[in-house]
C-alpha positions in Angstrom: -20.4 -23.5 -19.5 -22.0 -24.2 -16.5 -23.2 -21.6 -14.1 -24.0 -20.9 -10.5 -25.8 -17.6 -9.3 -25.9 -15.9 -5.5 -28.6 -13.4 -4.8 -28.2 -11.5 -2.3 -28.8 -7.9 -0.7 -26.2 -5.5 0.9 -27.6 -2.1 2.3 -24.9 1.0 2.4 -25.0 2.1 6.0 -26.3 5.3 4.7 -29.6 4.1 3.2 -29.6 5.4 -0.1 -28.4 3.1 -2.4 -29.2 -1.5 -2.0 -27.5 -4.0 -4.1 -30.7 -5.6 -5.4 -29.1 -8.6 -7.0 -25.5 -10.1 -7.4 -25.0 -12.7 -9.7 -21.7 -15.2 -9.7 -20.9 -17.0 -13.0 -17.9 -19.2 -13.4 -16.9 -21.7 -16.2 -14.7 -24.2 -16.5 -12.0 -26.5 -18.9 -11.7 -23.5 -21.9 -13.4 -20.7 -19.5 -11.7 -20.7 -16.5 -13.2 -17.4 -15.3 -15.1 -16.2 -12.1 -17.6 -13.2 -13.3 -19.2 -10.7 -10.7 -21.5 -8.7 -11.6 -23.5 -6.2 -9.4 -27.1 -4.3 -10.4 -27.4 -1.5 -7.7 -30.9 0.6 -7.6 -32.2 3.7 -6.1 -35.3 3.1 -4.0 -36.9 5.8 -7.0 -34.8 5.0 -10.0 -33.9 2.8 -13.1 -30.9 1.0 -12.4 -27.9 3.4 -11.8 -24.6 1.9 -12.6 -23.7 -1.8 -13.3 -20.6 -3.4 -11.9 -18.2 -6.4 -13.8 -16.0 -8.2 -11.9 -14.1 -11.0 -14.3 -11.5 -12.5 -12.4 -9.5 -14.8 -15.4 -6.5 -16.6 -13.6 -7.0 -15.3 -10.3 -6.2 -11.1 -12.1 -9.4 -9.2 -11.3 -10.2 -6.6 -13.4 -13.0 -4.5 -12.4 -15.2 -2.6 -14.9 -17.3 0.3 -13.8 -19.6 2.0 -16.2 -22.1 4.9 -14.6 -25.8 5.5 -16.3 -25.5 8.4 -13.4 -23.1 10.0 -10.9 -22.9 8.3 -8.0 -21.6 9.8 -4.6 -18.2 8.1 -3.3 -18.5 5.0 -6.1 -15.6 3.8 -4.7 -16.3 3.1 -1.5 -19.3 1.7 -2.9 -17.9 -0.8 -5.2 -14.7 -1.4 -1.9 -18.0 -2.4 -0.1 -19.0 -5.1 -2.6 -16.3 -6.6 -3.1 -15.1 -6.5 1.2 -18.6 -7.8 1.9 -18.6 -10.0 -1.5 -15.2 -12.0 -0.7 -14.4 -11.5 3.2 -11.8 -8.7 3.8 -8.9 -11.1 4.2 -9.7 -12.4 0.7 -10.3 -8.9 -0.6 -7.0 -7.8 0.6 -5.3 -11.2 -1.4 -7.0 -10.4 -4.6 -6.9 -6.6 -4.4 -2.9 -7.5 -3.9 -2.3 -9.7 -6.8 -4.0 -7.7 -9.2 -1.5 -4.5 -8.4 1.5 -7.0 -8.6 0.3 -7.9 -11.6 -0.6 -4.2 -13.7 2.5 -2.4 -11.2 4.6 -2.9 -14.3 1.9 -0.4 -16.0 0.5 1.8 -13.9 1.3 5.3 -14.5 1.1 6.3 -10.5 3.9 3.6 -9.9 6.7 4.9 -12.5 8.4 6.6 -9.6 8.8 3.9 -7.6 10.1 1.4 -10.5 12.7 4.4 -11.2 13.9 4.0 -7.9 14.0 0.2 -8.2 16.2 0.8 -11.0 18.9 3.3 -9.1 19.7 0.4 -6.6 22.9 -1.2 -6.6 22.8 -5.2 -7.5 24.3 -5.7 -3.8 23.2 -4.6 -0.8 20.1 -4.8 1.2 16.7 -3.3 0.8 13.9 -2.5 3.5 10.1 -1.5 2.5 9.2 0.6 5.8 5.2 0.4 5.3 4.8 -2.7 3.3 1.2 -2.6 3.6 -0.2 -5.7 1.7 3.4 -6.5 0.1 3.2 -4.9 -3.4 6.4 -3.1 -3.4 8.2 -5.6 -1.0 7.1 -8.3 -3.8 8.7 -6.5 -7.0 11.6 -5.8 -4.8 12.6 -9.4 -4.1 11.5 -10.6 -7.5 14.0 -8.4 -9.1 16.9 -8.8 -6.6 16.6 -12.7 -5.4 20.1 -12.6 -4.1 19.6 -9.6 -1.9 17.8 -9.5 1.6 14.7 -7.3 1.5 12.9 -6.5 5.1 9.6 -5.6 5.0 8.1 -3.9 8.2 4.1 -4.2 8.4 2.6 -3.8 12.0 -1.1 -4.0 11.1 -2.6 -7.7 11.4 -5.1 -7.9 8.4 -1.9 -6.5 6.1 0.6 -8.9 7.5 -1.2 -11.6 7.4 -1.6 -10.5 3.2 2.1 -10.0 3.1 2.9 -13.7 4.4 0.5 -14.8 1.4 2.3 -12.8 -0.9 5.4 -14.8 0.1 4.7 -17.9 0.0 2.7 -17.5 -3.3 5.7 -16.2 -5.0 8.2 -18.5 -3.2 10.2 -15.2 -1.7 12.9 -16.9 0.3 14.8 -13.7 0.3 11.8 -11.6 1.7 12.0 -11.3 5.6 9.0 -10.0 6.6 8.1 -8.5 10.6 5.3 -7.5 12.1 6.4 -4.2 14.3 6.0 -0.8 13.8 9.1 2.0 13.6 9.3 4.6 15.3 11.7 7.3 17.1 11.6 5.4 20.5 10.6 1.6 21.2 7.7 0.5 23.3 4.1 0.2 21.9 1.7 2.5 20.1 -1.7 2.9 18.6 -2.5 2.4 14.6 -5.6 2.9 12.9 -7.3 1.4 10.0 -9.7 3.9 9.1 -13.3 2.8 8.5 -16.2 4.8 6.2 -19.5 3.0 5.8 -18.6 0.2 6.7 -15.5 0.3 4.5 -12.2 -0.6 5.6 -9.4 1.4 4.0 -6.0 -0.5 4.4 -4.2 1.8 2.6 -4.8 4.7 4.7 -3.5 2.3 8.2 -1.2 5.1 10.3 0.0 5.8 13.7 -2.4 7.6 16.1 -0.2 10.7 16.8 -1.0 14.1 17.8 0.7 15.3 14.6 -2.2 13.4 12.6 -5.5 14.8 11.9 -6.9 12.8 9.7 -8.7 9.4 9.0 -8.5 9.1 12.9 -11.9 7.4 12.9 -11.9 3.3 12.7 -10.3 0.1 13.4 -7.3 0.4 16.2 -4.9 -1.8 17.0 -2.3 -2.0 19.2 0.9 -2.3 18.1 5.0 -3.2 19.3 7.1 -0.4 18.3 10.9 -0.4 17.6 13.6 1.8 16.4 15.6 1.0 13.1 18.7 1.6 15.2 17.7 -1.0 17.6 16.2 -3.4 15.5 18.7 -6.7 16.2 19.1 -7.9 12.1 20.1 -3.9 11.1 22.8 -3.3 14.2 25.7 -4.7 12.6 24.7 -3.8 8.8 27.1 -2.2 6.9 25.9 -2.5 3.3 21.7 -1.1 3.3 21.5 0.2 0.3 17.5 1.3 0.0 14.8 2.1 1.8 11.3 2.3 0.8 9.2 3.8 3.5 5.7 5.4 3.2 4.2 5.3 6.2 0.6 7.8 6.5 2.8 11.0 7.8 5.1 8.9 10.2 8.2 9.3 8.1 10.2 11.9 10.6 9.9 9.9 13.3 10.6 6.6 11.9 13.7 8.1 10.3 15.2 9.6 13.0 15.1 6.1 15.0 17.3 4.9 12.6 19.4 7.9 12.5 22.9 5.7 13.1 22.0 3.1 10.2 21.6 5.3 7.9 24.7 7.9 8.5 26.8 4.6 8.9 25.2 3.2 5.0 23.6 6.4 3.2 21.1 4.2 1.4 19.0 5.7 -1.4 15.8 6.8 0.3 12.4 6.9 -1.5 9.6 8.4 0.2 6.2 9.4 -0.1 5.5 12.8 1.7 2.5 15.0 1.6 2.4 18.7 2.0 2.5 19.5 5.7 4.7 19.7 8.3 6.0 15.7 8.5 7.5 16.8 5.1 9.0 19.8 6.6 10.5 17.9 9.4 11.8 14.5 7.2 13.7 16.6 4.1 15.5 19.1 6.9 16.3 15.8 9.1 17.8 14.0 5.4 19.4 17.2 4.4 21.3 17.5 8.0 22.7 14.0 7.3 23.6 15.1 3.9 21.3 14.5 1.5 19.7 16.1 -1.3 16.2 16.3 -2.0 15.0 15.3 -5.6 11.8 14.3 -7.8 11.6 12.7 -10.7 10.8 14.4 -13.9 10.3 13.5 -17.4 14.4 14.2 -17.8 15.5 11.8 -15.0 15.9 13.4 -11.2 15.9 17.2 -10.5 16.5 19.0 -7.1 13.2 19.8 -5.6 11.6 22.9 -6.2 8.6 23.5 -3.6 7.1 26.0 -5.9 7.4 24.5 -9.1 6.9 20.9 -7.9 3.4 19.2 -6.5 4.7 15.3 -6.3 4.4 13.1 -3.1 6.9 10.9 -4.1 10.7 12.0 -3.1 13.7 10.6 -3.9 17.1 11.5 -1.1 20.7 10.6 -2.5 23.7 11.1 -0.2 25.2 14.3 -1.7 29.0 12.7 -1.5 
C-alpha cells in the first residue's frame, strides 16, 4: 500500500493543548481507505489521547480513545477535522456519515417513528433542514411525494444541494429562506467556540434567545409558511418536521392557515422553556394533542413524568 503523510501543527485558541503531528495514510486497489490520525501533547505531558479517522468508502468513523480527561474533547477533535478538511468539506462528510448510521442511532428512533406515521400521499416539509439528514431519509423513503426543505444559513444550504444531487433527489425542493411569523429579513447566528463552528446550534437572533448568541451572523430573507407561494394553494401537507434552535412558535404561527386547512402530523423538537410553553398551547388551540414517544408507541405528554425534546402533535379529530 502506498502512503502519503502531512505534518502539520494546529494550536487551540486557548493555548493549552498543539496538535504536534497529523499523519494521512490512504491505500489503494484492495485498500481503498483514507486514515487520519491525530497525536495531541500537553506542553508538560506524555501524549494525551490519540485520534483515528478511517474514512472506507467516503463513511467516516471516528475513534477516540483518552490516556486522560480532556476538557471539551469535542470541540477539540470538531477543530481537527474543520481545520483538517475545510468546513465546507467537513460539513459533506460529517453529513454522509449521519445518513449513513441514522438507521441506528439510538437518539434518531423518534424521528424514524414519525417517518413511519406518515401517509404514503401527501407532502412533507423539513422546517430546519440544517445539512439535509432528515430531508434525505425523507425523500428516499417517499420518492413519489414532494418534500420542502427550508435551510436559510449558506454553509448548510450549500451541504443540502450536495446532499441532493449525490443521492439523485428529484423530489427534494430545497429553499434557502428562513420562517417566521412575519416576512422581511432577520439575523441568524452560527455560533462559534475556539475557533469551532457549530452548525448544529445555527438560530434566529431573537430577544427570546439567550444562548449561543456569540459567532458567525448572517443575514437572512424571512417568510411566512402562509405566504410562501408553492404552500398557498396546498391542500394535502401531510408532515412537518421543523426544529429550529427555539424558533418553533413563531414559525408556526406564520403558517397558522396551512396547517388548520391540512392538520399535518407535526414533529418537533422543543426544549424546556418558554418557546415550548408557547408552541404546544398555540397546537393545542388548533386542536391538537400533545404526545411523546414511549417504549409502548405514543402517550399524551406528561410534563412531570416526561424529560424528551422530541414531541409529536396529531390533530385530535
Amino acid at each position: 500500500m502506498g502512503a502519503t503523510k502531512l505534518q502539520t501543527k494546529i494550536r487551540i485558541p486557548s493555548g493549552r493543548y498543539t496538535i504536534s503531528t497529523l499523519t494521512l495514510v490512504w491505500g489503494f486497489a484492495e485498500t481503498p481507505n483514507l486514515g487520519v490520525s491525530a497525536l495531541c501533547k500537553t506542553h508538560s505531558s506524555p501524549p494525551a489521547f490519540c485520534l483515528s479517522l478511517p474514512i472506507p468508502c467516503h463513511l467516516p468513523l471516528i475513534l477516540l480513545t483518552s490516556q486522560s480527561k480532556i476538557p471539551q474533547v469535542k470541540t477539540l477533535v470538531k477543530l481537527i477535522l474543520q481545520r483538517l478538511f475545510g468546513f465546507r468539506n467537513y460539513l459533506y462528510i460529517f453529513s454522509l456519515f449521519i445518513i449513513r448510521k441514522l438507521k441506528w442511532d439510538r437518539n434518531e428512533k423518534d424521528f424514524l417513528y414519525f417517518m413511519n406515521l406518515l401517509p404514503e400521499k401527501g407532502t412533507v416539509l423539513d422546517i430546519g433542514a440544517n445539512l439535509g439528514v432528515m430531508s434525505c431519509h425523507l425523500a428516499r423513503k417517499f420518492p413519489r411525494r414532494k418534500i420542502y426543505a427550508f435551510e436559510p444559513i449558506p454553509y448548510n444550504y450549500h451541504n443540502l444541494l450536495r446532499i441532493k444531487a449525490r443521492y439523485g433527489l428529484d423530489n427534494l425542493s430545497c429553499h434557502q429562506l428562513a420562517l417566521g411569523d412575519k416576512p422581511g429579513e432577520l439575523e441568524m447566528i452560527m455560533p462559534v467556540e475556539k475557533s469551532v463552528r457549530f452548525h448544529g446550534l445555527a438560530h434566529v437572533r431573537h430577544a427570546s434567545i439567550r444562548e449561543h448568541n456569540e459567532g458567525e451572523i448572517f443575514n437572512c430573507p424571512v417568510n411566512t409558511l402562509d405566504d410562501f407561494p408553492p404552500l398557498k394553494e396546498e391542500r394535502n401537507l401531510t408532515g412537518i418536521k421543523i426544529d429550529v434552535e427555539n424558533f418553533e412558535y413563531f414559525v408556526l404561527k406564520g403558517g397558522q392557515r396551512l396547517i388548520q386547512e391540512n392538520m399535518p402530523i407535526i414533529y418537533s423538537e422543543l426544549w424546556d422553556n418558554e418557546n415550548r410553553q408557547n408552541t404546544i398551547s398555540f397546537l393545542e388551540h388548533l386542536g391538537y394533542k400533545t404526545m411523546v414517544r414511549m417504549d409502548s408507541g405514543l402517550v399524551d405528554f406528561d410534563p412531570e413524568a416526561h424529560t424528551t425534546q422530541n414531541f409529536f402533535f396529531l390533530p385530535t379529530a
